[in-house]
N, C-alpha and C positions, 0 to 999 in steps of 0.2 A: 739243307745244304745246297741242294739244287738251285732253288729260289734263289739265296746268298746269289750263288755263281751267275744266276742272269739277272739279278738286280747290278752287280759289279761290272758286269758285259756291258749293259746299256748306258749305264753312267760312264763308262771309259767311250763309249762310240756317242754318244754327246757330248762330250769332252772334248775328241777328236775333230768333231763339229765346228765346235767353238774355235781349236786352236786354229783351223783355217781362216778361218775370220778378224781373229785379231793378227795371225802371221799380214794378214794382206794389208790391216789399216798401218802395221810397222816396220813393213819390208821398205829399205832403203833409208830410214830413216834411222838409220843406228842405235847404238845400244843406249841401255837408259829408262828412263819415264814418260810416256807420250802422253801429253793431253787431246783429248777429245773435245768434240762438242757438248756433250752433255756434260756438267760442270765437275759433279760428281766421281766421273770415271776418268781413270786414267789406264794404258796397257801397258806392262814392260817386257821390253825384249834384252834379251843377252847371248850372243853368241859364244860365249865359252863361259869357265867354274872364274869368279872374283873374288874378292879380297872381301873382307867384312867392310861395310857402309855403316857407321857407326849415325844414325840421328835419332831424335824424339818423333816416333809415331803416332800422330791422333788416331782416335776412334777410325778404324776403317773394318772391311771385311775383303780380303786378296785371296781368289783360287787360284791354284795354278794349274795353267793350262798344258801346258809341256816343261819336261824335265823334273828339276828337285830343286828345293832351298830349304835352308837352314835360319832360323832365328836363335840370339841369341839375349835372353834377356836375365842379366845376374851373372851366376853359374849356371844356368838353367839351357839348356840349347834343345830347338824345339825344331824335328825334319819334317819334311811337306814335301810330295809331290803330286802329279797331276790326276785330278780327281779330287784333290785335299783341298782346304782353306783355313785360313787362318784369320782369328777375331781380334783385332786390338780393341778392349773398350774402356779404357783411361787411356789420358799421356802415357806413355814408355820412351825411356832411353833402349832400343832396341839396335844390336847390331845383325844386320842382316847380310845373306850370301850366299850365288849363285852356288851349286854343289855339283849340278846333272846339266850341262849345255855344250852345242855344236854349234857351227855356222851351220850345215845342213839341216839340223833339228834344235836350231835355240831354244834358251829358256823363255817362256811366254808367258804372261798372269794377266787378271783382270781383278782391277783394284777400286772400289768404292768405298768413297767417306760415307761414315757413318752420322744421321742427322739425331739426337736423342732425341727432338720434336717431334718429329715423325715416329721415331717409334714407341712415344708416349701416349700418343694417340692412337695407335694401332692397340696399345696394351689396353689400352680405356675400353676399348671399342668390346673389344673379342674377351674381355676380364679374366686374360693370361695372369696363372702364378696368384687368383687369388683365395686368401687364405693359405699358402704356404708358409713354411718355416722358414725365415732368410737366412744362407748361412756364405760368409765372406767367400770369397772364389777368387782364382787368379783371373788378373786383368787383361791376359794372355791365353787363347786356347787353341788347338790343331783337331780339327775334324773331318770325316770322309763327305764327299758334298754326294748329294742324293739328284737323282735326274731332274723334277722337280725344278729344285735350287741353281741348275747348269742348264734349263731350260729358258731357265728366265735373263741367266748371262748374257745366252743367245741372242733373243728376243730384244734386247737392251743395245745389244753391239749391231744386231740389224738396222736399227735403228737409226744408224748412224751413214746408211746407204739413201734414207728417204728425211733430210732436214728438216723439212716442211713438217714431218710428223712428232719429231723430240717434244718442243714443250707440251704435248698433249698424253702425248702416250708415254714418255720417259719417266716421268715423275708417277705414276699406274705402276711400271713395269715396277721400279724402285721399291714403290710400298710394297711388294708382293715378295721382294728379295727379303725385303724386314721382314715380313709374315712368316720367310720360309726358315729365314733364321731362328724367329721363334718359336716357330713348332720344332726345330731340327733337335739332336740328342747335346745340346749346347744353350739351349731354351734359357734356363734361367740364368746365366753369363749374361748374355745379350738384356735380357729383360731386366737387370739389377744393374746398366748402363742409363736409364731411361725413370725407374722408378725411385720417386722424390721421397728422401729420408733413406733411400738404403746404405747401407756400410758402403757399396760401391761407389754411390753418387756422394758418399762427405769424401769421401776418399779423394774420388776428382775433386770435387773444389779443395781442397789442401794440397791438392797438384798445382790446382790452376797457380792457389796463390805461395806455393815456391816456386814455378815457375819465374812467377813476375819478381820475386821479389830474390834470386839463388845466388846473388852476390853478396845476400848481407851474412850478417851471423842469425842461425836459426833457434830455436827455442822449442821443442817438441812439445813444452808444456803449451805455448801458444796456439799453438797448431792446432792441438787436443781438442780446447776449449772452444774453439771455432766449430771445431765438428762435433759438437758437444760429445765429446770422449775423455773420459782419463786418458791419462798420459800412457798409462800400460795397455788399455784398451785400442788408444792410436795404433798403439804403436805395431799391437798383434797385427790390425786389421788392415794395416801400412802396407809389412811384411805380405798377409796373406793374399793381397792384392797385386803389390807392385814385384816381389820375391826378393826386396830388399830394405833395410830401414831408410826411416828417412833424411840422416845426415848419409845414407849409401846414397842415394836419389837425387840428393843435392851437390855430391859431388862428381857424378856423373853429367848432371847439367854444365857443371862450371866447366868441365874436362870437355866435352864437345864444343861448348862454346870458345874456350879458349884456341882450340883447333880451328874452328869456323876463325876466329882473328886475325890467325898468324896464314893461315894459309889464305883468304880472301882479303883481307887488308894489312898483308902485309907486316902484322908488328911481329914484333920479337917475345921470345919465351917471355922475358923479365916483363915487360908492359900487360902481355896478352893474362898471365898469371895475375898482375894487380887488378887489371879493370874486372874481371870476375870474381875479386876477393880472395886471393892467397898473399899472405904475408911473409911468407917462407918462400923464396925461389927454391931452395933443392926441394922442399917438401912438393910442390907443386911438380917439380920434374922427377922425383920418384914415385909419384901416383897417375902421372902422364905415361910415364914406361907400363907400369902395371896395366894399364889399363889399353894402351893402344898397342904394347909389344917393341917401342921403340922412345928413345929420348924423345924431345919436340922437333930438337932439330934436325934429325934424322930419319922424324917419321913425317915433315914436311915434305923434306926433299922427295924420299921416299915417294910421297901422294905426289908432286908434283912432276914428277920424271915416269909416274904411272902411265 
């Protein structure tokens, strides 16, 4: 128990560490998503609790540095705060949200895409996970980050004080964040992102390709066959995946998308509804409510008067 309590001390006082660091690369520069120099990383700040951000999140890994947030993916709502992290490794329709924030003590994170090249090659190297049993995992997971893991954040955001040194040592530091994620108690999540034939990786590409393709009419049996799966077998491995089927999946894409429409270019419910394949106006604006809390047109205004 002792140990526990100062392995927890030090991980919160490198944490703490951290949060100085990115507070300084994002003071003044308001709330939101900051890009860095290094390609990979971005920092977020939020000076008070916000409203759900409703987008598709690729593959990344985000601790958070100060405060709390909330993910929500399904029915499924997943809290993190500082010393946590959180692994997206598929596409998700994820709505996310500040929970714990001040202007004095903002919410802070450090957020890196995730490369599955890299960490294929890391798995090759070190022959993590071989000989295990695969067994489907959600494509979403919240774990406590170990010193370690928030040593190397450090190391990465310093990095950002000496330019001359990123392309040499950023992409080092990077592999060593994948390293630390696969040893971490979240190891096989991560590593069944990365290895070729697992449930995880058909899984993505049957993301990838409704993604591209979430305006037409869908076919599960298509799908299936693609990842060479029965149609039952998809469909488990969908669910245990993404925590939703995949006409739920698909209509979550069209419902952000048509959002992105009406509020970025302007169209109207009836247009924004066809161009992503609803045939049905009311049906389109009774899974619009469901799903955002408001008609279209009152959850535009809404977003817009935000």
């Amino acid at each position: 128990m002792a140990i526990a309590v100062l392995k927890h001390g030090a991980v919160i006082n490198e944490c703490q560490e951290l949060a100085v660091l990115v507070a300084r690369h994002t003071d003044g520069k308001g709330n939101g998503a900051h890009k860095t120099d290094i390609n990979q990383l971005e920092f977020m700040r939020e000076s008070s609790a916000s409203t759900a951000i409703c987008g598709v999140y690729e593959p990344i890994v985000g601790i958070v540095v100060q405060g709390k947030k909330a993910a929500l993916l399904g029915e499924e709502t997943y809290g993190y705060g500082a010393a946590q992290y959180l692994v997206v490794s598929v596409d998700l329709p994820i709505s996310g949200f500040v929970v714990e924030a001040t202007p004095d003590k903002p919410y802070l994170g450090f957020k890196l895409n995730l490369d599955p090249v890299q960490l294929c090659d890391i798995i090759a190297q070190t022959r993590l996970g071989t000989g295990k049993k695969e067994n489907s995992v959600r494509g979403l997971f919240v774990s406590n980050a170990d010193v370690a893991l928030i040593d190397c954040a450090i190391r990465l955001t310093r990095l950002l004080d000496t330019p001359q040194d990123i392309p040499i040592l950023a992409p080092m530091i990077i592999r060593e964040i994948y390293y630390r994620l696969l040893m971490g108690e979240q190891g096989e999540a991560v590593r069944q992102i990365a290895t070729s034939g697992s449930n995880m990786q058909r899984i993505a590409e049957a993301i990838k390709r409704l993604k591209a393709d979430f305006t037409k009419p869908m076919r599960v049996e298509d799908l299936a066959g693609q990842a060479s799966m029965s149609a039952s077998s998809f469909h488990h491995h969908f669910k245990k995946v993404t925590s939703m089927s995949p006409l739920q999946y698909q209509k979550q894409l069209r419902l952000l998308e048509a959002r992105r429409l009406m509020l970025a270019e302007n169209s109207d419910a009836a247009n924004a509804a066809y161009q992503v394949g609803y045939e049905s106006p009311s049906q389109f604006s009774r899974e619009y409510s469901r799903m955002f809390g408001a008609p279209p047109i009152k959850d535009i205004e809404r977003l817009r008067t935000a």
